[in-house]
C-alpha positions as CSV (number, residue, x, y, z in Angstrom):
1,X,87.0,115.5,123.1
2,X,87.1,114.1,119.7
3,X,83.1,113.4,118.6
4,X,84.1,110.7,115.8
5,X,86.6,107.8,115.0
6,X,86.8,105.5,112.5
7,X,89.3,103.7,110.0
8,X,90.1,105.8,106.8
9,X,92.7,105.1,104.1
10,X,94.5,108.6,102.5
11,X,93.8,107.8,98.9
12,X,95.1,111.6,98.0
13,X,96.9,114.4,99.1
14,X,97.7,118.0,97.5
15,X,99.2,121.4,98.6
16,X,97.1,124.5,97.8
17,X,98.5,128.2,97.6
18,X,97.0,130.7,99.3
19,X,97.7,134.3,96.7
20,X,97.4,137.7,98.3
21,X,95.0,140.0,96.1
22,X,98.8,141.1,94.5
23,X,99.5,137.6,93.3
24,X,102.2,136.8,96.3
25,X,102.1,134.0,98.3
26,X,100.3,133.9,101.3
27,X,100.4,130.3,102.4
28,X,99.7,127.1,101.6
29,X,97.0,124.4,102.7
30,X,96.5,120.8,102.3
31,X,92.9,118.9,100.7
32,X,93.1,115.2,101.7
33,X,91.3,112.3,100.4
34,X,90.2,110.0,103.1
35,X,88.2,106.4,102.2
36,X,86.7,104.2,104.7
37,X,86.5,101.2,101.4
38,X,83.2,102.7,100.2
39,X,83.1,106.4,100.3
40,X,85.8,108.9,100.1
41,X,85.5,112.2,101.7
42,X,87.5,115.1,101.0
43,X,89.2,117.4,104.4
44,X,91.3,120.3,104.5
45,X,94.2,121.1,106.7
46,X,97.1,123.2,107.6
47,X,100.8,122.1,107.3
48,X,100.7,121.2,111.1
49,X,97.9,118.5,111.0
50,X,98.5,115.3,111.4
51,X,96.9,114.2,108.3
52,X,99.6,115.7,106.5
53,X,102.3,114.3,108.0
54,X,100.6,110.7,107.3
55,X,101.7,108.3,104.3
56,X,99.3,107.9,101.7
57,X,97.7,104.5,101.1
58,X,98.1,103.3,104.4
59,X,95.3,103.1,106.7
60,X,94.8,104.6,110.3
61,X,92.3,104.9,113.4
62,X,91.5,108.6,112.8
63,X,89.5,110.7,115.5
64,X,87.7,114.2,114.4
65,X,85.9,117.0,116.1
66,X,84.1,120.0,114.6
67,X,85.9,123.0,115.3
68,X,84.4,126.9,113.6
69,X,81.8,124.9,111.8
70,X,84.1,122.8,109.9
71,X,85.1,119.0,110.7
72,X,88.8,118.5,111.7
73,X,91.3,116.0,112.0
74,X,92.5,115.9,115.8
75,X,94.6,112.4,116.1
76,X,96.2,109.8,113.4
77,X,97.3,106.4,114.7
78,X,98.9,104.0,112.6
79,X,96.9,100.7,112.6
80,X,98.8,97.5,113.3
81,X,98.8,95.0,109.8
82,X,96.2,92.4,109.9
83,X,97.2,89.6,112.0
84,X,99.0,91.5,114.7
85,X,97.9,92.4,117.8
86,X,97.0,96.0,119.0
87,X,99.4,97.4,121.3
């Protein structure tokens, strides 16, 4: 059960490598920049969440849980435009 929704904007997105000790590639993670209009908060996630595979600068109803200590994204739904109702 999620513990927190809101409305957030992704204002930025970028893919991090994760280097062995050697120097090889390990992986790769995202950091995402999420506002609500005043404050913008900063999340990471794996290839597989859905914040990743959201467009930037749009805005959606986002629901987030804690999961080992850290706060993660669990659901993105697109919010209808202004003026249009919910489905």
């Amino acid at each position: 059960m999620e513990c927190l929704h809101g409305n957030f904007m992704i204002v930025s997105k970028n893919e991090k490598e994760i280097k062995k000790k050697d120097g090889t590639l390990d992986g790769s993670y995202f950091e995402v920049g999420l506002s609500d209009g005043r404050t913008v908060i900063t999340l990471t996630a794996g290839g597989e969440n859905p914040l990743v595979k959201a467009d930037m600068f749009k805005t959606y109803s986002m629901g987030f849980d804690f999961a080992d200590k850290k706060l993660k994204c669990t659901s993105v739904t697109a919010d209808p435009p202004k003026g249009e109702p919910k489905k």
